[in-house]
PAVEX-836117 format. One record per residue (C-alpha): z negated, y, x negated; residue in three letters. Coordinates in steps of 0.5 Angstrom, whole numbers, plus 500, padded with zeros to 3 digits. Layout:
residues N
NODE   zz   yy   xx  code
NODE    Z    Y    X   ALA
...
//
This chain:
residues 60
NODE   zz   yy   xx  code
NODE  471  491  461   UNK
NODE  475  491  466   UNK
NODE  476  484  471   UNK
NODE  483  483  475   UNK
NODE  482  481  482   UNK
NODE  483  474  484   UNK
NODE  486  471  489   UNK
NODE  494  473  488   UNK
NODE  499  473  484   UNK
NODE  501  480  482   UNK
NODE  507  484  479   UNK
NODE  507  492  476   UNK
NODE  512  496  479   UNK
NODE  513  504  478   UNK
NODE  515  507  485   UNK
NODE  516  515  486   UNK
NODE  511  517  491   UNK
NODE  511  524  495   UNK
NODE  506  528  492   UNK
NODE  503  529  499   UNK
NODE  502  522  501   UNK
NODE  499  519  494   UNK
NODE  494  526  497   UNK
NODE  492  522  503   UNK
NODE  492  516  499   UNK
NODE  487  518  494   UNK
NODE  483  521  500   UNK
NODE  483  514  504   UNK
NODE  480  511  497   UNK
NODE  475  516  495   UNK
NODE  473  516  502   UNK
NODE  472  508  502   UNK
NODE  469  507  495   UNK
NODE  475  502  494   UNK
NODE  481  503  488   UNK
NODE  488  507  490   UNK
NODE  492  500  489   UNK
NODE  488  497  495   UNK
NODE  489  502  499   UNK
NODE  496  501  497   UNK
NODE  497  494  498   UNK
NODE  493  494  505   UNK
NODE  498  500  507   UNK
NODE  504  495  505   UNK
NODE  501  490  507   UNK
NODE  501  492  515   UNK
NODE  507  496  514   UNK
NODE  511  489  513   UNK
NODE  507  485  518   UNK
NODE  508  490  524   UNK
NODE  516  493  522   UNK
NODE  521  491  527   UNK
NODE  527  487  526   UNK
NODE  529  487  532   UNK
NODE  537  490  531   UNK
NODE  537  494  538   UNK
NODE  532  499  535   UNK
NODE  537  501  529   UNK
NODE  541  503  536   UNK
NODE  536  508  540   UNK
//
């Protein structure tokens, strides 16, 4: 029976992902024993708590 992970709300959404980065996703995953969505919601996660907002970036 499949369980959902607990500990956060969760949403379904559908992107368009390049097929060479859903490769490296995949392999990430296969190589950590973990589901593609973990990976997925890892990358995300990293991705937003280190961009820059910082608008003297945008003018380089």
């Amino acid at each position: 029976m499949l369980e959902i992970e607990k500990g956060y709300e969760s949403v379904n959404k559908t992107f368009r992902i390049p097929v060479n980065i859903v490769e490296q996703l995949e392999r990430l995953a296969g190589e950590n024993n973990t589901s593609v969505n973990k990976v997925v919601v890892q990358c995300l996660q990293y991705a937003l708590d280190n961009i820059s907002t910082d608008s003297s970036d945008d003018k380089k």
